[in-house]
Every structure is written in structure tokens, then in C-alpha cells.
FISEVEX-283040 format. One line per 3 residues: their letters; for each residue x, y, z of C-alpha. Coordinates in steps of 0.25 Angstrom, whole numbers, plus 5000, padded with zeros to 4 digits. Layout:
a = X Y Z; ...
This chain:
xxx = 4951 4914 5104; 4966 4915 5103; 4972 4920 5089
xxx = 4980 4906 5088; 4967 4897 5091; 4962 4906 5079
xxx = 4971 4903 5069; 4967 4888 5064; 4953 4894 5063
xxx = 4958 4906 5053; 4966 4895 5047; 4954 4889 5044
xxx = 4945 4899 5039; 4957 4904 5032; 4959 4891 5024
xxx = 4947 4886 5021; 4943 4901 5016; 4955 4900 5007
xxx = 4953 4889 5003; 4937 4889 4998; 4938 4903 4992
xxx = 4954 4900 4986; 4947 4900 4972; 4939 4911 4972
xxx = 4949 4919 4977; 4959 4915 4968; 4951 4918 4957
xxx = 4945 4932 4961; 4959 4935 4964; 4965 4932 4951
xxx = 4954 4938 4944; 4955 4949 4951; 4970 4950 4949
xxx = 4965 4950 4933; 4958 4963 4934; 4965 4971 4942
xxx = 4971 4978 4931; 4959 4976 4922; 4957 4991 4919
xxx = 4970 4994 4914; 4971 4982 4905; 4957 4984 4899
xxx = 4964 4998 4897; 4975 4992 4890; 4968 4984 4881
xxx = 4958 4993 4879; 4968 5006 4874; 4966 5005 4860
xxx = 4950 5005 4859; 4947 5014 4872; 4957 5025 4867
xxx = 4951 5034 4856; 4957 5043 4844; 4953 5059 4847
xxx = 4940 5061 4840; 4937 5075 4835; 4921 5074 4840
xxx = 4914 5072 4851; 4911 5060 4857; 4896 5052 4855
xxx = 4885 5056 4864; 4883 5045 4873; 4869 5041 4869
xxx = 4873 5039 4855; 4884 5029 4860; 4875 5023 4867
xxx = 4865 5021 4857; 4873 5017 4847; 4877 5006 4856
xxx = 4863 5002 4861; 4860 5001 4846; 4869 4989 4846
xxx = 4859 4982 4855; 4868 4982 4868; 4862 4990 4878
xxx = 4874 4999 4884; 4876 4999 4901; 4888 5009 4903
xxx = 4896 5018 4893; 4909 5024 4898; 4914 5037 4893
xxx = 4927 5042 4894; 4930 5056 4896; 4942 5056 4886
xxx = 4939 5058 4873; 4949 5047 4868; 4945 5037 4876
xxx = 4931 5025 4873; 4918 5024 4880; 4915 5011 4884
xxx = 4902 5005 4884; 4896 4992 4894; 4883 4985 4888
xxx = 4873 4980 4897; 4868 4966 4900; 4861 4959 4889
xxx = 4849 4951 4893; 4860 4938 4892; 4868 4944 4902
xxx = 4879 4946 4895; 4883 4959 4892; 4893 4965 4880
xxx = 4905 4968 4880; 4910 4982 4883; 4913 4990 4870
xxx = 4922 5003 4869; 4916 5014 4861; 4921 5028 4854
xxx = 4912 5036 4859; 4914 5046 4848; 4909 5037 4839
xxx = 4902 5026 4845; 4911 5016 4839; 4914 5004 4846
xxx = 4930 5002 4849; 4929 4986 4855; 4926 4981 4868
xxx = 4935 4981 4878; 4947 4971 4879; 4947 4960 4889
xxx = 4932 4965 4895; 4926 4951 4893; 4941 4944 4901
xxx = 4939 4955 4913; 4923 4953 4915; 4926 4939 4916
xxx = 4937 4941 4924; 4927 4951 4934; 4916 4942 4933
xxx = 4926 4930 4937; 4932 4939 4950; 4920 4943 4955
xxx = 4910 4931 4949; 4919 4920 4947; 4910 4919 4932
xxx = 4898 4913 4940; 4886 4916 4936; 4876 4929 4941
xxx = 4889 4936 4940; 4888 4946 4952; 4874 4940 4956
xxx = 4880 4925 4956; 4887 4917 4966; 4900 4924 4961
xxx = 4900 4934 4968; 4895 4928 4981; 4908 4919 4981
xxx = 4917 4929 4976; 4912 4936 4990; 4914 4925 4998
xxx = 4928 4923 4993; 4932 4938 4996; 4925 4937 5010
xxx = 4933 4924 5013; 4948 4929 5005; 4944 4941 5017
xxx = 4943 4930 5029; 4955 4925 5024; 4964 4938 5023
xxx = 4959 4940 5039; 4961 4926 5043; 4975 4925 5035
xxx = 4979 4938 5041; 4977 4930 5054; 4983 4917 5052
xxx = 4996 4926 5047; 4997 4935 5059; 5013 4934 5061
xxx = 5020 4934 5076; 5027 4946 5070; 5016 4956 5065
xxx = 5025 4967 5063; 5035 4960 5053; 5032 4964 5040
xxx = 5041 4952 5036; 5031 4943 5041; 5020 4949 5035
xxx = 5026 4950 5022; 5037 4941 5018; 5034 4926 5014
xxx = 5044 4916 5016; 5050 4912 5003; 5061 4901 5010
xxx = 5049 4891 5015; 5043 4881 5008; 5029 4874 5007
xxx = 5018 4877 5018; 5027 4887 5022; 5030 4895 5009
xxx = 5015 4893 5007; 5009 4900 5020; 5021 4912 5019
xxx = 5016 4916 5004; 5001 4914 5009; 5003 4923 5022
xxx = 5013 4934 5018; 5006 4936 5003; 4994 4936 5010
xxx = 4998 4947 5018; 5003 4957 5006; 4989 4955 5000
xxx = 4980 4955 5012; 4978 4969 5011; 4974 4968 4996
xxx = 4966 4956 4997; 4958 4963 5008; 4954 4974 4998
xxx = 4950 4965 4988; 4941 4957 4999; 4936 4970 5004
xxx = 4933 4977 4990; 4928 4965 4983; 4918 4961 4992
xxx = 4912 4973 4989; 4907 4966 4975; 4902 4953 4982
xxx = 4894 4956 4992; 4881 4967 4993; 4884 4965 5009
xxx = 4897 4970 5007; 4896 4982 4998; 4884 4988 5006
xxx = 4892 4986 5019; 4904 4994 5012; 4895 5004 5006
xxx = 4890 5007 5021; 4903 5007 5026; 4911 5015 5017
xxx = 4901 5024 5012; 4892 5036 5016; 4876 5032 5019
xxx = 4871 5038 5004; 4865 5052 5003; 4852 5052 4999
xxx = 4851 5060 4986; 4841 5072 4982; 4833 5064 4971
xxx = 4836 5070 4958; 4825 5081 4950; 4816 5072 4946
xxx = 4812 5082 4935; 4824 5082 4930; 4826 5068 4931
xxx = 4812 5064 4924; 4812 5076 4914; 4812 5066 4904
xxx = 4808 5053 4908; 4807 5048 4892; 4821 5053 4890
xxx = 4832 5044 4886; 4845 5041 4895; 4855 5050 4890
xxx = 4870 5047 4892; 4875 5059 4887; 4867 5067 4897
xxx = 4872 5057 4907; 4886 5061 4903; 4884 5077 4904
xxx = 4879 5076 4917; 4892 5067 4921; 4901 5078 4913
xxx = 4892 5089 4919; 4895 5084 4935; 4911 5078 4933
xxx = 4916 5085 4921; 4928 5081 4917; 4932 5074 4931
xxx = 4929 5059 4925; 4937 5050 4915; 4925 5041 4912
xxx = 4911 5038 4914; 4903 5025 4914; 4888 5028 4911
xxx = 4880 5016 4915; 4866 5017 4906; 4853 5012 4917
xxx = 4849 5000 4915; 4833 5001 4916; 4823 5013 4915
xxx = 4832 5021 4924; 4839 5032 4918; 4849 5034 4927
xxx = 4865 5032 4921; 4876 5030 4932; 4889 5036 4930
xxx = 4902 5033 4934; 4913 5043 4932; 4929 5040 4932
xxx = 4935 5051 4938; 4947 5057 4933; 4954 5063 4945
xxx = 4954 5048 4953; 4959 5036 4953; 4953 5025 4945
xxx = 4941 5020 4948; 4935 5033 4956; 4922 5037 4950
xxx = 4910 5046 4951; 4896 5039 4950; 4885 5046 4945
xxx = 4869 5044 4942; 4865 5052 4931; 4851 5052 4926
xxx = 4852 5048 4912; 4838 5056 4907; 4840 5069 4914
xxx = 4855 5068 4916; 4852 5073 4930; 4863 5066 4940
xxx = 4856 5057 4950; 4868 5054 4961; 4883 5057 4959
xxx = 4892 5046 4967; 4907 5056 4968; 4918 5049 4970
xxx = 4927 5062 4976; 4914 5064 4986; 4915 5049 4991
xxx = 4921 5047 5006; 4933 5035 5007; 4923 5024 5010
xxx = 4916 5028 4995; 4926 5028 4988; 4933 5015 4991
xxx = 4918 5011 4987; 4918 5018 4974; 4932 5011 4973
xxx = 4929 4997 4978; 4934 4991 4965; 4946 4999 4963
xxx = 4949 4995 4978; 4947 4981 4974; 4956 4980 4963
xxx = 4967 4988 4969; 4966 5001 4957; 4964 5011 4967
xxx = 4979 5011 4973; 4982 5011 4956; 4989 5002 4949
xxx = 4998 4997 4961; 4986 4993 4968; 4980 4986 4956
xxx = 4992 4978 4954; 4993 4974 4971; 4979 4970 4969
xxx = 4981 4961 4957; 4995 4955 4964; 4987 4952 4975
xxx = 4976 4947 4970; 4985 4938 4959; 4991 4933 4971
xxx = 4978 4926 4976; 4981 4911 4971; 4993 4912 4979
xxx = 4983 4911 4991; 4976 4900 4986; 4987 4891 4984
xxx = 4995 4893 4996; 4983 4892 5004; 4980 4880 5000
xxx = 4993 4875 5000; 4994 4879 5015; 4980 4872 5018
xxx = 4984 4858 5011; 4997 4860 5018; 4991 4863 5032
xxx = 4980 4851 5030; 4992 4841 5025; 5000 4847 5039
xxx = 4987 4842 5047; 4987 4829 5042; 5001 4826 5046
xxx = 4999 4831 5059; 4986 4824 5061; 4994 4811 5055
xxx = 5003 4813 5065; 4996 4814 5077; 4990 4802 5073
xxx = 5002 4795 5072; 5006 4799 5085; 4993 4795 5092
């Protein structure tokens, strides 16, 4: 089949596409747009409770933060702990049997006291949940996140089928990849803005399709992981005597927190300690690394009884594939090329509704010319 006789056929899957998914698109887009500089705005807010007064102690053992919390009937998931001394810990409760889950809350970890929640963390979970949700309900185990997928697999169709349909005589003019024509009018106007601004951000739009599909579909993330990364070593199990010295011993994040000093030293600006959820004593550990760009981290398991660390995930020891999957998200939002790349991906995806209402504008426009010429032809028969 001939490129020409193709056309009408990507025309059409390109239209209809745009068309059924224009909502959700638009919406993902723009909510999408809205946190792409979440962190530095919650950082903003946030300056005046996160940001401490030099204390002449020493800080609060972990486990007595953590049980002065859990005495307060909240059962605490995660603590962060900075490693400035003038800077909060932040704590995330789990679920309660409701599903519903308390807000964050900022401590000083010298003194247990709680400084607030954070600012604007209930407007940007509503925002998450509605880019990657759209609100309905099951959250990442309802339909959202199904149709959310679909909409990415078909914005994907269309950035390959547009790119087609686009294909200029000229391939090697960058003014006819590029510049729209601002002197024409109408249908004309509409198709020139549609094409060429489609072009500036096909690139962009292709890494958010790529990256975000990574959240939508197990499928997905599985093929990724067994394209990009190495096939997983099998580990030496650990000393079980060591392990089960203690079996009646208490989890212990303070021995959690030597171990991680103990193996990173001072090469980490914070530390996420996720508590186990069941019987299991393992505490998982993410690590900010100071000497990388945001976002790069260190993953550990560290027993929680024995302190004994059970696998070590090291960012600096990852090939390129793992990597860009440790960093799917930062790749997603643009934050790894830094704040340039941030604000290229919020432009971009700002620019979304643009799509929708030219498309549709060129598909009333094209239906409306069928009409007349089918009137036409019938006048002349």
C-alpha cells in the first residue's frame, strides 16, 4: 500500500483517537502541568515549619518519636529524617481501617513536637489522584488507572500517526517543521498551530507516554524492567543466627539508622524509613544522595531486629537502563534535565487544550467540507 492511499486511514485513526480520549488528555495534561513544580512550591510554603533554630542537644531517638506518635492512636508508615541538624522529620501515617489516611505531620525531632502538616498536601493528593485516577474509585486498583493507560497508549498512536500525516515535501526545511503560519485564517490557521506545535513537543510528549505508562500497566513495567535492566542476582541469604537471634525483640529504628550511617556515612541528605506493615520485620530505606541530582537514591532492606542489611539497591553501581528506572518519575516530569526541563514539560503539557480544540475544530471543519462537496455532487448528478 502506497503512503498516499494510507493517509485517509491515519486521518482516521488519528481523528477519532483525538477525539474519544480529548478529555482525558486534557485533563492529565493539565493536572500534570500543576505538579510539575510541586516540590519547590511545597518547599516554599513549607520554609517556616521545616526549618529549625540550632538546638544545643542531640536529637530524639527514633523509637521514642515513634512511640510518642503511635501513642496518639495513628499507626505511623514512613519517617523521614534529614541529615541537617536544622532541618524537620517528616512523618506518613498508614491507612486506617476507613481507608482514609491522616495527613502528614512535620516534627522536631529534637523534641518530638509537632510543627503542622504540611501546606497544600491534601490540594496536590487530590491533584495526583486526579492525574493518574481521574478521582474514581479503587484509586490504583479502579478503573482509573486503566483509562488513564488507554488514554496514553492512544496520545502514543497519535504522535506517530500525526508525525505521518505531517510529513512535509520539504523535510529538510526547519521552517516547515517549525513556523506556523500566523497570516491565515480559519481551517488554515487551525491545521498550522495543530501541526507545527505538535511538532515542538512531540518529543516531550513521547517521554511522558513512555514514562508514564510505566504506572498504568503491569505489562508494561515488566517488559521495561526486562529490557533495561540486568536479570537479578540471586543473593547469599543472610545469617539466620543473626537474623533470628532475637526473634521476640522489638523493630528498632534507631538500629535501622546506624546501620544506614554505618554503610553511607554522611554521603545521604535524607532518609525515608518505611515501618513493615505485618509481622515481618524488615524496614526499607531510601537514601537521598547528596552528590547527585535530585531524585537519585540508594535503596536498602535492613532488618529491623538484628539491624543486619538484607539487599542494598546502589544507585552509583546501576548500568543506564537502571537508572533511567530508578528515575522513571524524574524523567516523567522533566526534573532531571533541572529546572529548565521542569519548566519545558509543564509548557508543553499546559499546551494540551490547545490540541483538543484545534482538533476539533479541524474535524467539524473537515466533516462540514464533506457535506458541501457531497451536496455538490448531487446537485450535478
Amino acid at each position: 500500500m502506497r503512503v498516499p492511499a494510507l493517509k485517509p486511514i491515519l486521518l482516521q485513526l488519528h481523528s477519532v483517537a483525538g477525539l474519544v480520549l480529548a478529555a482525558v488528555l486534557v485533563l492529565v495534561a493539565l493536572t500534570g502541568a500543576v505538579m510539575s513544580f510541586e516540590d519547590e512550591i511545597r518547599g516554599a510554603l513549607d520554609a517556616g515549619r521545616v526549618q529549625l533554630a540550632p538546638h544545643a542537644g542531640s536529637r530524639m531517638p527514633l523509637d521514642a518519636l515513634i512511640a510518642k506518635l503511635q501513642a496518639g492512636g495513628d499507626p505511623v508508615a514512613s519517617i523521614t529524617m534529614p541529615r541537617s541538624a536544622a532541618s524537620a522529620a517528616e512523618v506518613r501515617f498508614a491507612r486506617k481501617p476507613d481507608h482514609t489516611r491522616p495527613a502528614p505531620l512535620y516534627l522536631d525531632p529534637y523534641t518530638g513536637e509537632s510543627l503542622g502538616h504540611p501546606a497544600a498536601d491534601a490540594f496536590f493528593a487530590t491533584v495526583r489522584k486526579l492525574h493518574r485516577w481521574l478521582l474514581l474509585p479503587g484509586d490504583g486498583n479502579g478503573y482509573g488507572r486503566t483509562i488513564t493507560g488507554v488514554a496514553a497508549l492512544g496520545l502514543l498512536a497519535m504522535l506517530l500517526t500525526g508525525l505521518v500525516l505531517r510529513w512535509p515535501h520539504r523535510p529538510g526545511s526547519i521552517k516547515v517543521w517549525l513556523k506556523p503560519h500566523w497570516q491565515l485564517r480559519g481551517r488554515g490557521l487551525h491545521r498550522s498551530l495543530h501541526a507545527v506545535i505538535g511538532t515542538w513537543v512531540l518529543l516531550l510528549y513521547l517521554i511522558m507516554t513512555l514514562t508514564g505508562l510505566w504506572w498504568s500497566f503491569d505489562w508494561y513495567k515488566t517488559a521495561a524492567t526486562w529490557l533495561l535492566a540486568r536479570s537479578p542476582v540471586t543473593m547469599q541469604p543472610p545469617n539466620r543466627a543473626a537474623v533470628t537471634a532475637a526473634p521476640s525483640a522489638a523493630i528498632s529504628l534507631d538500629r535501622v539508622w546506624a546501620t544506614l550511617v554505618a554503610e553511607r556515612g554522611d554521603r545521604f541528605e535524607a532518609a525515608r524509613l518505611t515501618l513493615p506493615s505485618g509481622r515481618e520485620g524488615t524496614v526499607r530505606v531510601r537514601a537521598w544522595l547528596t552528590d547527585a541530582r535530585d531524585g537519585a537514591h540508594d535503596e536498602f532492606r535492613i532488618d529491623g531486629r538484628s539491624g543486619q542489611v538484607l539487599s542494598a539497591d546502589i544507585y552509583a553501581d546501576k548500568t543506564i537502563g537502571e537508572k533511567v528506572l530508578a528515575r522513571v518519575l524524574d524523567i516523567h516530569r522533566g526534573s532531571i534535565f533541572g529546572w529548565p526541563g521542569q519548566l519545558l514539560f509543564m509548557l508543553a503539557a499546559a499546551a494540551m487544550p490547545l490540541f483538543g480544540v484545534t482538533g476539533v475544530l479541524l474535524y467539524l471543519s473537515r466533516r462540514r467540507h464533506q457535506r458541501m462537496q457531497r451536496a455538490a455532487r448531487a446537485k450535478v448528478g
